[in-house]
N, C-alpha and C positions, 0 to 999 in steps of 0.2 A: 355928456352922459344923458343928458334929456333927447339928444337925436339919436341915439343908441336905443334911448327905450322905447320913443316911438317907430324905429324901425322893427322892432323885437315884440310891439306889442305889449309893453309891462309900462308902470310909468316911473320915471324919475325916483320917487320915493322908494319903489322895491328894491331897483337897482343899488339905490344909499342904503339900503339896510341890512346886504350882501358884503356892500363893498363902500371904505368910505370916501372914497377919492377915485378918480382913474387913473392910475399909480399903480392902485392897490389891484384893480381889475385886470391892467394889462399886463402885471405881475402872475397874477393868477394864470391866465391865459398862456403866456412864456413857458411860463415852470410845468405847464400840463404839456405844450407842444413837446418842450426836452423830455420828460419823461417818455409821450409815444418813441421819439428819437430814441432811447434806451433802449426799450425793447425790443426794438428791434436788431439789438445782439445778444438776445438772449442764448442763441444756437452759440454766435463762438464764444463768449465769456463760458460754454462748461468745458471747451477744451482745452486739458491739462496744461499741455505744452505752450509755455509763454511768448517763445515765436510765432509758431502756428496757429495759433488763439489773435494775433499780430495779425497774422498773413490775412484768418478770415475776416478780422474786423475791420480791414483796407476793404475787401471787397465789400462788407455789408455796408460800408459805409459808403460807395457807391450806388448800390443796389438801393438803399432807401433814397439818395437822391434823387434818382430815375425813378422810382416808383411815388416819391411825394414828393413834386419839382415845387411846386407850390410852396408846400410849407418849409422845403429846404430854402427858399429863396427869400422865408421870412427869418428862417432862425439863421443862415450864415451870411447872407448876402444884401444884409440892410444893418445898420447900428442897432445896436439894441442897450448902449452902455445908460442911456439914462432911465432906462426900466430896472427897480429892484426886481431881484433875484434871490431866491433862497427861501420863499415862501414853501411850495411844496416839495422841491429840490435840496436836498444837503448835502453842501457842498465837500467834498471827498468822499464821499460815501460812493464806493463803485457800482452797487445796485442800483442807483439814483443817480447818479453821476457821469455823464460820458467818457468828460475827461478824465475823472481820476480813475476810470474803468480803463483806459487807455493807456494812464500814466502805470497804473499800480502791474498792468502788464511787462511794461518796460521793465521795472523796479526788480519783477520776478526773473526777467532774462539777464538783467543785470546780477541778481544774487546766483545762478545759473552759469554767468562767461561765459554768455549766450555772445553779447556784442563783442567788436573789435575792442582792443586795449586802447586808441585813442579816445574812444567812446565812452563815458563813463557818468557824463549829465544825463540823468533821466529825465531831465524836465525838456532837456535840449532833443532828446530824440522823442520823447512823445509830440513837440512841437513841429519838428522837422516831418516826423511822418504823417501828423494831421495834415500838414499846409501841400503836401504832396496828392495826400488822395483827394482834399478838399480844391486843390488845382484841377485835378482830371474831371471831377463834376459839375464842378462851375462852370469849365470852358464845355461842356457838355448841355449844359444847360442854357448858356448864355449862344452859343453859337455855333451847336449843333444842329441846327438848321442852314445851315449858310453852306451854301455849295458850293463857293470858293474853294475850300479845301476837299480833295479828296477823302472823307471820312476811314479810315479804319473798323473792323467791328470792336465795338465799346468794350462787350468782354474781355477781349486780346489787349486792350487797350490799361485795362483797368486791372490785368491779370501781370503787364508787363509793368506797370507800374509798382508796383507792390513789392512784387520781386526784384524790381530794381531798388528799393528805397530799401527792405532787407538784402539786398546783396552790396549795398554802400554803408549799412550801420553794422552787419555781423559778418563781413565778408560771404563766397562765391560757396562755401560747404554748406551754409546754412539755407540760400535762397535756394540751393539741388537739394538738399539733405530730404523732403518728402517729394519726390515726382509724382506719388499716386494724391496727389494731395486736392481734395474737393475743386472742382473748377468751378465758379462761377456760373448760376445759370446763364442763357443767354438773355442778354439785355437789348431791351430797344435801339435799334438803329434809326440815325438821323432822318426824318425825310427829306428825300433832294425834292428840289422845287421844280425840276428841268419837266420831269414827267407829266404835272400839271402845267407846266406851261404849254410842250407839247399838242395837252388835249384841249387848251383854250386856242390852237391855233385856226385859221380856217382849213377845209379841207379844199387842196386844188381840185379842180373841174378836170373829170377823166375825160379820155379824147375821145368816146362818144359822144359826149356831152357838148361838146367840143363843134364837131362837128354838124351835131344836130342845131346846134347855134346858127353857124355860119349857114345850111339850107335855109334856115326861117328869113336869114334876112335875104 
């Protein structure tokens, strides 16, 4: 806390009289980052339809990790279990809540015979479809740079995704049933490294140049 404050500028004492532990401050801190993480679906939580409302919150929830690689890398891709939670977060509450924003959509496709008849854990297809699109952005983020693999473009990527994971939880009518249905804007494509390698190469000596060599000596 003391080297927080003197980076910050305040000293120690201010800090304890905000917050009384650092605990209490990295709680704070959590609970504000998931909350921006919420709003940004506030677009598809107004759409009615509880698949589609699905469909869009797989893509947003790509679309924020490409757009905030950073701070998705601190809320999904590092532990966070020994930091309380629930300071300015409450928990179910789907205004404030991702997941149960996530779950209570299920819930409504479930009251709907949205999904397959096999299907019928809500908790188990809200889990399944988090760990799907949160695979496509991770590996996105983690090793989308690497030009080993031939890259796809991310939209397609992220667009077949989606519709694969509702075409295996509600069957093949429901992942067709909107074709005109919002695409994804386009998202960042990897950079390949090959390009700047290219321009750090040397350039060969054109055969003027060349030539004009061999006269001098």
């Amino acid at each position: 806390m003391r080297k927080l404050a003197s980076q910050i500028g305040y000293t120690a004492t201010a800090i304890y009289f905000h917050f009384p532990d650092r605990e209490a401050l990295l709680s704070e801190v959590v609970d504000r980052q998931f909350l921006k993480f919420r709003s940004s679906f506030e677009q598809a939580a107004a759409i009615a339809d509880p698949i589609e409302r699905l469909r869009a919150m797989g893509l947003a929830f790509v679309q924020f990790a490409v757009e905030h690689p950073a701070l998705y890398h601190k809320l999904f891709l590092i532990p966070l279990d020994n930091i309380p939670k629930g300071r300015f977060v409450e928990k179910g509450n789907p205004s404030q809540d991702c997941y149960a924003l996530l779950h209570s959509t299920v819930v409504a496709g479930l009251q709907q015979n949205r999904f397959l008849p096999q299907h019928r854990n809500s908790q188990l297809i809200a889990q399944v479809f988090f760990a799907g699109v949160h695979g496509l952005a991770a590996l996105h983020l983690v090793k989308g740079n690497d030009d080993w693999f031939e890259w796809t473009d991310l939209s397609e990527r992220a667009q077949v995704m989606v519709d694969g994971l509702i075409n295996g939880l509600c069957g093949p009518s429901e992942a067709l049933a909107n074709t005109t249905a919002t695409k994804p804007k386009k998202l960042p494509q990897p950079k390949s490294t090959k390009s700047s390698t290219a321009k750090n190469k040397p350039a060969k000596p054109t055969t003027d140049s060349s030539k004009s060599a061999r006269r001098r000596r």
